[in-house]
N, C-alpha and C positions, 0 to 999 in steps of 0.2 A: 674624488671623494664626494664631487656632488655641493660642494661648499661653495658661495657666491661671494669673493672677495673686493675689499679695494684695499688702496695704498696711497700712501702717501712720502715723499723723499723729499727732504732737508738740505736743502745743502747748509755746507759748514758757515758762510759766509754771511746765514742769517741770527747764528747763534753768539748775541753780544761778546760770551767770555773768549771765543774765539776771536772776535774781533780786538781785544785789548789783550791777546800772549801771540798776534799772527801767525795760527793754527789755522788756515785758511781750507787747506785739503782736505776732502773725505766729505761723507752723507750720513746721513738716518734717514733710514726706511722702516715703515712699520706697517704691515699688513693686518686686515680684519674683515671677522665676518661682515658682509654687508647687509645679514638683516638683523645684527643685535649690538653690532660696533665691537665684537669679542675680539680684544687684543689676541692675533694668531702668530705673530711672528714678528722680529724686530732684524734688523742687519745692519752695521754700525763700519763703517769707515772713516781711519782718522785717528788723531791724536785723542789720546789716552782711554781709548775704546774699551780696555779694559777695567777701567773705572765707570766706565756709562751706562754699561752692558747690564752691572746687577740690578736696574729697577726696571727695566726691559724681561729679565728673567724669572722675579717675583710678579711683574702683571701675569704674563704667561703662564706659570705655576699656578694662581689663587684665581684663573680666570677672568681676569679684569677686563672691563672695557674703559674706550676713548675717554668717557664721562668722567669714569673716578682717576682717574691720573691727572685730568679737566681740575678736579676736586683739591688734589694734593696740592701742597705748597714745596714749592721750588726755591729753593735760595738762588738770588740773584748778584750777581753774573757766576753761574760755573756750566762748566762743560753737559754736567748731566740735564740741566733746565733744558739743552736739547730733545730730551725727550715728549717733554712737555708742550715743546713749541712744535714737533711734528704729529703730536695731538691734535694740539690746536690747530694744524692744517687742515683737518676734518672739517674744522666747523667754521674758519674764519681761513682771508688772503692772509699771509703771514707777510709778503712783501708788503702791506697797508700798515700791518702795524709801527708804531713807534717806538722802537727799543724796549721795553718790556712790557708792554702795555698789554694789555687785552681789551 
């Protein structure tokens, strides 16, 4: 298609609320254009995936990119703030961070 991606994958083991219910298995990957940062694809393995999955589905539906998910607010500690943090792997080491810091 001619499209210039990247990606970025999560493992489970950096996302807090896994860390306090030891949900340790599975990833987040989320792929994007790389010359606009357009959220093009998400893929979620792991405990309760199907709860994680619907704000991975609505970026992709409405377009969104890296930035505005950057933008959202996330409650902290739950599973879906995964999404968020493999956002933020775009633009920051997520292994630096400090438990929910940015």
């Amino acid at each position: 298609m001619g499209i210039e991606v990247d990606s970025r994958v999560l493992k489970m083991d950096k996302v807090p609320k896994a860390l306090v219910i030891y949900k340790l298995k599975g990833l987040k990957k989320m792929v994007v254009e790389k010359s606009t940062n357009k959220i093009l694809g998400v893929q979620i393995i792991g405990h309760l995936t199907a709860e994680i999955i619907q704000e991975a589905v609505l970026a992709i539906k409405f377009g969104l990119k890296v930035e505005d998910i950057l933008d959202t607010i996330h409650v902290y500690p739950t599973m879906v703030e995964a999404i968020k943090l493999v956002a933020v792997s775009f633009v920051k080491d997520i292994s630096k961070l400090s438990c929910c810091a940015e």
